[in-house]
C-alpha positions in Angstrom: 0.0 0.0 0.0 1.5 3.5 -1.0 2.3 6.0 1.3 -0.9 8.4 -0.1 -3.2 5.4 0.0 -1.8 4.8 3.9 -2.5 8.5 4.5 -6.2 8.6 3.0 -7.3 5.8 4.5 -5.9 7.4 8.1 -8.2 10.9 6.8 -11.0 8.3 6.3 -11.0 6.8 9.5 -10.5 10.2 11.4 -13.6 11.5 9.6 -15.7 8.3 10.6 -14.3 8.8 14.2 -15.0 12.3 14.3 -18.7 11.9 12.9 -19.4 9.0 16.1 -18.5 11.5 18.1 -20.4 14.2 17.0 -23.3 11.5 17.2 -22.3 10.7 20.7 -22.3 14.7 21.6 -25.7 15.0 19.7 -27.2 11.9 21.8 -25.8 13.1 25.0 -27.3 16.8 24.1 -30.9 15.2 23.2 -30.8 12.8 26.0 -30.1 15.7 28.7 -32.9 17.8 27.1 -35.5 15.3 27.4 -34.1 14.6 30.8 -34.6 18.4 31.4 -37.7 18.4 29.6 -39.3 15.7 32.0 -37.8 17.5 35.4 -39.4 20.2 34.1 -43.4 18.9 32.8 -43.2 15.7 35.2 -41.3 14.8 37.8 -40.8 18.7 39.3 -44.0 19.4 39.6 -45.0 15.4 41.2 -42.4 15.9 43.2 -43.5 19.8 45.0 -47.1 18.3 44.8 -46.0 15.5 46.8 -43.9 17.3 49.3 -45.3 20.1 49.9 -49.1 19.6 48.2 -51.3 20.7 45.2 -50.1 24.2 43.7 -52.6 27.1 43.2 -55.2 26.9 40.9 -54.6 30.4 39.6 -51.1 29.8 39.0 -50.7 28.9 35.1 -48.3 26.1 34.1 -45.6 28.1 33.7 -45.8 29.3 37.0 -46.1 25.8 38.6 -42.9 24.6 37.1 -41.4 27.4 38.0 -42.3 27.4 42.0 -42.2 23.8 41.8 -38.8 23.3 41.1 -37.9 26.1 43.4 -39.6 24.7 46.3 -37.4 21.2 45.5 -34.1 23.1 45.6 -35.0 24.8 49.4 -34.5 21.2 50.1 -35.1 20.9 54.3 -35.6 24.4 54.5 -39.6 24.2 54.1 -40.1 21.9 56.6 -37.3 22.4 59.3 -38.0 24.9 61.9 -35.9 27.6 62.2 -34.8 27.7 66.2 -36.8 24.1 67.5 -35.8 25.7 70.7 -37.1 29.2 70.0 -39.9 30.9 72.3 -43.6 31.9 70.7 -43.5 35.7 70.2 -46.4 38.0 68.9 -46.1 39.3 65.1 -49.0 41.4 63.4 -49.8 41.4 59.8 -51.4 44.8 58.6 -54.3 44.8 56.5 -53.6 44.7 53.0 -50.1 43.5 53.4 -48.0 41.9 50.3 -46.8 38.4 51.1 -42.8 39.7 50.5 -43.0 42.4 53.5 -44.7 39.5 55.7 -41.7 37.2 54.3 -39.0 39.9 55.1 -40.4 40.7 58.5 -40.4 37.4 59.2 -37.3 37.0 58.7 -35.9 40.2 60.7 -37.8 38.8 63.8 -35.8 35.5 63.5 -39.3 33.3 63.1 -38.0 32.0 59.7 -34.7 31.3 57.9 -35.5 32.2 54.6 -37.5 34.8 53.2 -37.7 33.8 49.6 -38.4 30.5 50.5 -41.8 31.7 52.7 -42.6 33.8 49.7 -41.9 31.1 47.1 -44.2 29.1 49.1 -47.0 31.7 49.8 -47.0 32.0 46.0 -46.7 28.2 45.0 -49.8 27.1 47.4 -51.8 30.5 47.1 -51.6 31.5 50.7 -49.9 34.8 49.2 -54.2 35.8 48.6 -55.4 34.6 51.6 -53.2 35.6 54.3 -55.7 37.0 56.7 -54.5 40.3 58.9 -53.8 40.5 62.4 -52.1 39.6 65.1 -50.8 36.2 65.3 -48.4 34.4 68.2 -45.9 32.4 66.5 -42.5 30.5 67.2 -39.7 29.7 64.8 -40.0 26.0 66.2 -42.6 26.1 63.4 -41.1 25.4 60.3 -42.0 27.8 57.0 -45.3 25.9 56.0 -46.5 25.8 59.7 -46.1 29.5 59.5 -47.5 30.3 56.3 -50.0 27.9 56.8 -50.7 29.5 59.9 -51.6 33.0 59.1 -54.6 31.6 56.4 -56.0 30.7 59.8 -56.8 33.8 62.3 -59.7 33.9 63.9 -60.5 36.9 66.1 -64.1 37.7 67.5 -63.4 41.0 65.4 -62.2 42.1 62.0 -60.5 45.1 60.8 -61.3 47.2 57.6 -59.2 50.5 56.5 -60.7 52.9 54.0 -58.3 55.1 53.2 -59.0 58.8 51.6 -59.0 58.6 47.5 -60.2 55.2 47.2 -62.5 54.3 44.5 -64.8 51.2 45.5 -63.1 48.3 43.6 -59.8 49.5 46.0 -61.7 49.0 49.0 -63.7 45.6 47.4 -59.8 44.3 47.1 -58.9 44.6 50.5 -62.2 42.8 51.9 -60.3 39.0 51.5 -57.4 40.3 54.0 -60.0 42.2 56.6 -61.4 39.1 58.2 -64.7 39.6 57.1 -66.3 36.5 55.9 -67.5 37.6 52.7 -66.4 37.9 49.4 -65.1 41.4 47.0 -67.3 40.5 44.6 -70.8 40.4 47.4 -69.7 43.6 48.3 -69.2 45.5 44.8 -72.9 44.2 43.8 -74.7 45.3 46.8 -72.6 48.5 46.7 -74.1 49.2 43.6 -77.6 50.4 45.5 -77.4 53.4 48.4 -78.6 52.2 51.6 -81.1 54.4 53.1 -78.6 56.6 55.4 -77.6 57.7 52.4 -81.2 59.5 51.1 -79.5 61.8 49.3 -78.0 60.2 46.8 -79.3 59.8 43.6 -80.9 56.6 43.1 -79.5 55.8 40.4 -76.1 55.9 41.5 -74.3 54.0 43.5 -72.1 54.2 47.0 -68.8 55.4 44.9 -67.5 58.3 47.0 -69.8 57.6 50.3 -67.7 54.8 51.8 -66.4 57.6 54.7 -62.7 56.8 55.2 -61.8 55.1 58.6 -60.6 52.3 60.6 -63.9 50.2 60.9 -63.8 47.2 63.6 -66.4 44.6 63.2 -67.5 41.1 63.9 -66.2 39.0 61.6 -69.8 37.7 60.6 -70.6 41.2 59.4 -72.4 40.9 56.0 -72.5 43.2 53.4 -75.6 44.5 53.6 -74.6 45.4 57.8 -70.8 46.9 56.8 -72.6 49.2 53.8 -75.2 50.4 56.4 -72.6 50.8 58.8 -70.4 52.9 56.5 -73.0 55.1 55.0 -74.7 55.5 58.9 -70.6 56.9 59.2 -70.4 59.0 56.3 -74.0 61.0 57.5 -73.0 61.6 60.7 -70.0 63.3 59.6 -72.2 65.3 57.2 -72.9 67.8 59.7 -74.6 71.0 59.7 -71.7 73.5 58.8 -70.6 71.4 55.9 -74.6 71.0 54.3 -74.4 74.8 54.9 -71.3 75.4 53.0 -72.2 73.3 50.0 -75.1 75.4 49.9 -73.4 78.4 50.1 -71.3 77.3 46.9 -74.8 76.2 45.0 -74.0 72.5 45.2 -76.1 69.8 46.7 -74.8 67.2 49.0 -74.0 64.6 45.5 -72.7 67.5 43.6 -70.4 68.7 46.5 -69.0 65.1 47.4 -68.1 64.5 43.4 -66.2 67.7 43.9 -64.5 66.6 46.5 -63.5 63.1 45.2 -61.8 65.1 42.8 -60.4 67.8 45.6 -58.7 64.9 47.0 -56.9 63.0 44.3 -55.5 66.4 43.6 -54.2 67.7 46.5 -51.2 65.6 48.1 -51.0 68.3 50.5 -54.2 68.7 52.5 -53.2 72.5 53.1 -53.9 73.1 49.5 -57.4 71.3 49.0 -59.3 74.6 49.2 -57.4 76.7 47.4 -57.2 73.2 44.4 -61.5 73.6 45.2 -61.7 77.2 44.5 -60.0 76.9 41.1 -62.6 74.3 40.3 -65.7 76.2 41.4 -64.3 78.8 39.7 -64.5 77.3 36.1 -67.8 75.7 37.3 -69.3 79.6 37.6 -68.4 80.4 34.2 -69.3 77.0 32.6 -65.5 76.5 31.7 -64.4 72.3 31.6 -62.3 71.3 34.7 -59.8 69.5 33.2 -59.6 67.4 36.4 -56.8 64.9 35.4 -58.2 62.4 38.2 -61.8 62.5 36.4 -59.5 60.7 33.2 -57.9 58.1 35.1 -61.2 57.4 37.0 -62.9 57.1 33.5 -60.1 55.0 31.9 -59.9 52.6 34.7 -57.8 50.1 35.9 -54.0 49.9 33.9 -52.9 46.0 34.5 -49.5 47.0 33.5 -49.1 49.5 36.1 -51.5 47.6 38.6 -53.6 50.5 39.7 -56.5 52.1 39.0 -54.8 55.4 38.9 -53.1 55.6 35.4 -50.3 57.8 35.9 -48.9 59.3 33.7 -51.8 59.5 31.4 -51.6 60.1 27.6 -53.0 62.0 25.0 -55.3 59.0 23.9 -56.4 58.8 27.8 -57.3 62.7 27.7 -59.2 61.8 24.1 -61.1 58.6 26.3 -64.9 59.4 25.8 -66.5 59.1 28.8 -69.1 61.2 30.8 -66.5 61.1 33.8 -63.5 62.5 31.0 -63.7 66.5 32.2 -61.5 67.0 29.4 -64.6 66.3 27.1 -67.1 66.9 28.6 -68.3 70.2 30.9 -69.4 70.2 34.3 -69.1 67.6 37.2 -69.0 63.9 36.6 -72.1 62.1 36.9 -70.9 60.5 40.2 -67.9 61.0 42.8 -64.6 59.0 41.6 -63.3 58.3 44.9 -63.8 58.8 48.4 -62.9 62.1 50.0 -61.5 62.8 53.4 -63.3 65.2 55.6 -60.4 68.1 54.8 -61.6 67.4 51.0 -65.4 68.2 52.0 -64.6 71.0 54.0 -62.2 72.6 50.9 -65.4 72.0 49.0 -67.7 73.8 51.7 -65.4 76.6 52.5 -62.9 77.1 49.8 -60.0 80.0 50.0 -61.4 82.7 47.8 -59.3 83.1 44.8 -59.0 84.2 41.1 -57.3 81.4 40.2 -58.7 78.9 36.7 -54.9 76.8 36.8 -52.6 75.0 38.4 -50.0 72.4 37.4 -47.7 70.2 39.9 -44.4 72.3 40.7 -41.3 71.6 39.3 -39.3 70.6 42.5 -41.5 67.4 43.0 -42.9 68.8 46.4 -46.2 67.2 45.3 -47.2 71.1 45.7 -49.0 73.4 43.0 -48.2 76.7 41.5 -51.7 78.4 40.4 -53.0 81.1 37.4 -55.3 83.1 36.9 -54.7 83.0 33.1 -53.5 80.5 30.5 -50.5 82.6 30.0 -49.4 82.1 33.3 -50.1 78.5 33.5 -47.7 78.2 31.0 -45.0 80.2 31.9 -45.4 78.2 34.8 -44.3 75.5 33.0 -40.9 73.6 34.0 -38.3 74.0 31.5 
């Protein structure tokens, strides 16, 4: 055999070699991908189901591999307590809380080990929507699912529901699953739909949007709906005193007209101190039949922006001023047909007894403050423009 015959068959072999190893690679490569591929769709989430029980419902299947195979690589860490030795201490969970401040405060008060592990958690088995709030006596000889598990179960004689200022009514139907009452967002929003009788002057036809008077309400936990909507509108009337009915009077506004005014007052004004001077610009272009231009009326009419995850668009666009709606003030003149939210008691007094002004403008000032400059004309209101 000749040297060159010697040589090709060597080139011949090394390309056969080199060709079953590439197959090897490529076998090796598909093999750990379907290996993968079956952690991932099978055996991940068996597995988390298995240890640790069936994920949410809500979560989609993304999601469940995801916080499955999470859960797997916290090994012990779910199930071990933290201290075995550790003494019960008291720990409070405020209304409305999101699952990582419980999980970090947790942690700080040396009850878990891991933080992202009693979030992961929370998430995987959907105790992260039914944490209840209150106050709780815990131990870190609990492990993290004892703990988690055990704030889904409180059970005072009493619950606890925060309105706060500026709300709109879906806001305050959100926070009903962590109050302790008993019953659900969506009994609330229907029956809020209809005034109860405390509230005789309202407009039939509208509904309890603006009337929920902000407060700290404490009530048994058997409350139902129809009882907490009689017990907040019985609030809001006896706050309605005398001096206020006289001052909305005073400014030609009935008691429905003067709380939509309001509503608006108080998504405007950050700073309390400003709400009647923010209301007297308003009654102001009401007395010469000039459009408010309230930005709050848009983002009321607009509603709620799922990829900021409020109802409270901010900042809103030239299409959101365009948004036809009877609530855009942009579009249309006058008052909205209802209040957009529900004002504080500085907001109805602003209303009742606003300072006197000339004043048709203002605009957020420049130094983010969270404060207003004001005009009288539009040439001001856009010198006052920042540069």
């Amino acid at each position: 055999m000749s040297d060159s015959q010697i040589v090709n068959r060597r080139s011949r072999n090394s390309n056969l070699l080199r060709r079953y190893q590439l197959h090897i690679i490529l076998a090796v490569v598909v093999f750990c991908s379907l290996t993968c591929l079956y952690f991932a769709l099978g055996y991940a989430p068996a597995r988390a189901s298995l240890l640790y029980g069936p994920p949410a419902n809500a979560l989609s299947i993304s999601d469940r591999i995801e916080y499955s195979a999470r859960l797997l690589a916290y090994g012990d860490t779910l199930k071990s307590p933290y201290d075995p030795n550790g003494f019960e201490q008291s720990f409070f969970v405020e209304q409305g809380e999101l699952v990582i401040s419980i999980a970090n405060r947790l942690e700080e008060a040396g009850l878990i080990s891991n933080a992202q592990a009693f979030y992961d958690y929370a998430v995987y088995a959907g105790i992260d929507l039914t944490i209840q709030s209150g106050e709780y006596t815990l131990s870190p000889a609990l492990s993290i699912i004892d703990i988690a598990r055990a704030l889904q179960k409180f059970s005072p004689s009493d619950a606890t529901l925060v309105i706060l200022p500026g709300w709109r009514m879906e806001e305050i139907a959100a926070s009903i699953p962590t109050s302790g009452l008993e019953f659900s967002s969506e009994a609330f929003l229907a029956l809020a739909q209809t005034p109860p009788p405390a509230l005789e002057f309202v407009p039939s036809s509208s509904s309890m949007e603006g009337f929920f008077f902000p407060d700290l309400y404490t009530l048994p936990r058997s409350t139902t709906p129809e009882q907490l909507l009689d017990i907040i509108a019985r609030n809001f009337a006896q706050h309605l005193t005398e001096e206020l009915r006289t001052g909305f009077a005073n400014q030609g506004l009935d008691i429905h007209q003067a709380v939509t005014l309001a509503s608006i007052v108080e998504r405007e004004a950050i700073h309390h101190e400003e709400a009647p001077l923010i209301a007297s610009v308003y009654l102001n272009r009401l007395a010469i039949g000039m459009k408010l231009d309230a930005d709050p009326t848009v983002q009321y009419a607009v509603g709620y922006n799922s990829f900021q995850g409020t109802w409270w668009t901010n900042p809103i666009s030239a299409a959101d001023l365009e948004f036809d709606s009877p609530f855009n003030t942009y579009i249309y003149t006058g008052l909205p047909p209802t209040p957009i939210s529900n004002p504080s008691l500085e907001a109805l007094y602003a209303v009742a007894y606003p300072q006197a002004s000339t004043y048709f403008y203002f605009r957020a000032a420049c130094d983010n403050s969270g404060y207003h400059v004001f005009a009288s004309t539009l040439e001001e209101q856009i010198a006052n423009g920042c540069p």
